[in-house]
Each structure stands twice: as structure tokens, then as C-alpha cells.
C-alpha positions as CSV (number, residue, x, y, z in Angstrom):
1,X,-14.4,-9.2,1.9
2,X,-15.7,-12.7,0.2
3,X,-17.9,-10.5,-1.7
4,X,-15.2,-8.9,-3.3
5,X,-13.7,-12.3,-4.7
6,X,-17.1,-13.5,-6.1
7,X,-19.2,-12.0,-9.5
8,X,-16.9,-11.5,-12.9
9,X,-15.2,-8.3,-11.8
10,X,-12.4,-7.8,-13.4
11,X,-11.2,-4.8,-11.1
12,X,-11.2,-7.2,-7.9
13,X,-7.8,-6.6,-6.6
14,X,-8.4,-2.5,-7.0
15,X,-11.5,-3.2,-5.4
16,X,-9.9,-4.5,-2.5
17,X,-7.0,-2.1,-1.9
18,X,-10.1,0.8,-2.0
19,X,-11.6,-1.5,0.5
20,X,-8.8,-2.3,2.6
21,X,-7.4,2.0,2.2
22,X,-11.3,2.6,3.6
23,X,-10.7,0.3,6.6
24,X,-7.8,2.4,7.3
25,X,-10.1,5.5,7.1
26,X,-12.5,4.2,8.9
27,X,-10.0,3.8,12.3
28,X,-9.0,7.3,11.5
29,X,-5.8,7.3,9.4
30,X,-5.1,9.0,6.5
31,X,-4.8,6.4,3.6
32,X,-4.6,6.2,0.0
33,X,-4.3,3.8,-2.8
34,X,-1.4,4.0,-5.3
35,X,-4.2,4.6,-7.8
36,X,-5.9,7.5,-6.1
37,X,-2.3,8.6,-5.4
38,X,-1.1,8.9,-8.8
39,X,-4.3,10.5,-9.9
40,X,-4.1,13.2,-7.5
41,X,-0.3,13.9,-8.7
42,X,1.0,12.8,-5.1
43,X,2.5,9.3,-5.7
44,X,5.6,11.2,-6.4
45,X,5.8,12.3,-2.7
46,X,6.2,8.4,-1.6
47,X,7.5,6.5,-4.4
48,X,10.8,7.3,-6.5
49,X,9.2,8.5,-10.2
50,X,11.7,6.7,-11.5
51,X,11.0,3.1,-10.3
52,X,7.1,3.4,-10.1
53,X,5.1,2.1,-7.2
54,X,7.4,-0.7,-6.7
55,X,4.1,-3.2,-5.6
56,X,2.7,-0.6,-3.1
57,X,-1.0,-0.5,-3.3
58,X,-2.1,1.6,0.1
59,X,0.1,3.8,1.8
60,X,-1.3,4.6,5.2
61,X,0.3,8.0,7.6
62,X,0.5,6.8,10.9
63,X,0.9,9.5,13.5
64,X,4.0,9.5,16.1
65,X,5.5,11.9,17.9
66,X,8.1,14.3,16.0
67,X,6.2,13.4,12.7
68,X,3.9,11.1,10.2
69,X,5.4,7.6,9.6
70,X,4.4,5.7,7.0
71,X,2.9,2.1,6.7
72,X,3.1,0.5,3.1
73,X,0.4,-2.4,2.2
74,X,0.9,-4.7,-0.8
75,X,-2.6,-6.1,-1.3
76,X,-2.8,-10.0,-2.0
């Protein structure tokens, strides 16, 4: 994580939700940035078109028992 803050990148905060959606993966979840979201066409399944991604950088399925819930991360 402290390398993601150092060098002249000017992508660090994309950087970081990738990071943080891979640490999701990593444990087993299904997770996605906004960015890959929108690229793939599916932001529209979790966001409203009309009001864009409203801050939402990772959206995370966590599994429960009748069906998928969803955990929302604003990366900081």
C-alpha cells in the first residue's frame, strides 16, 4: 500500500481501488471497480445511469443466504 502513494503516478487513487478490488478477490469475493464496471457495460446494474457512480469505487457481492448482497467501497 505505501508503494502506491510514492513515485509521480498520476493514476494513484485508480491504482489503489484495483488494489483494494484484488484484495477482495484474493479472499474470494467477486469485486469490481466502478472503472472496470463501466467498461464492461455493467455499472448500470448497480448504479442509477442517471446519477453516475455517486463516489463508489469497488462494489464487492457478498454471499448470504436467499441471495448476493452488496458491499460498496469509497476509496480514500
Amino acid at each position: 500500500i505505501d508503494a502506491l502513494g510514492n513515485g509521480h503516478s498520476q493514476n494513484k487513487g485508480k491504482e489503489f481501488e484495483i488494489y483494494i478490488a484484488s484484495l477482495y478477490r484474493s479472499l474470494g469475493y467477486w469485486a469490481k471497480t466502478t472503472s472496470e464496471l463501466r467498461e464492461s457495460g455493467e455499472l448500470s446494474h448497480f448504479t442509477q445511469a442517471s446519477t453516475g457512480d455517486q463516489g463508489v469505487d469497488v462494489v464487492v457481492k457478498v454471499p448470504q443466504e436467499a441471495r448476493d448482497a452488496l458491499m460498496i467501497i469509497q476509496c480514500k
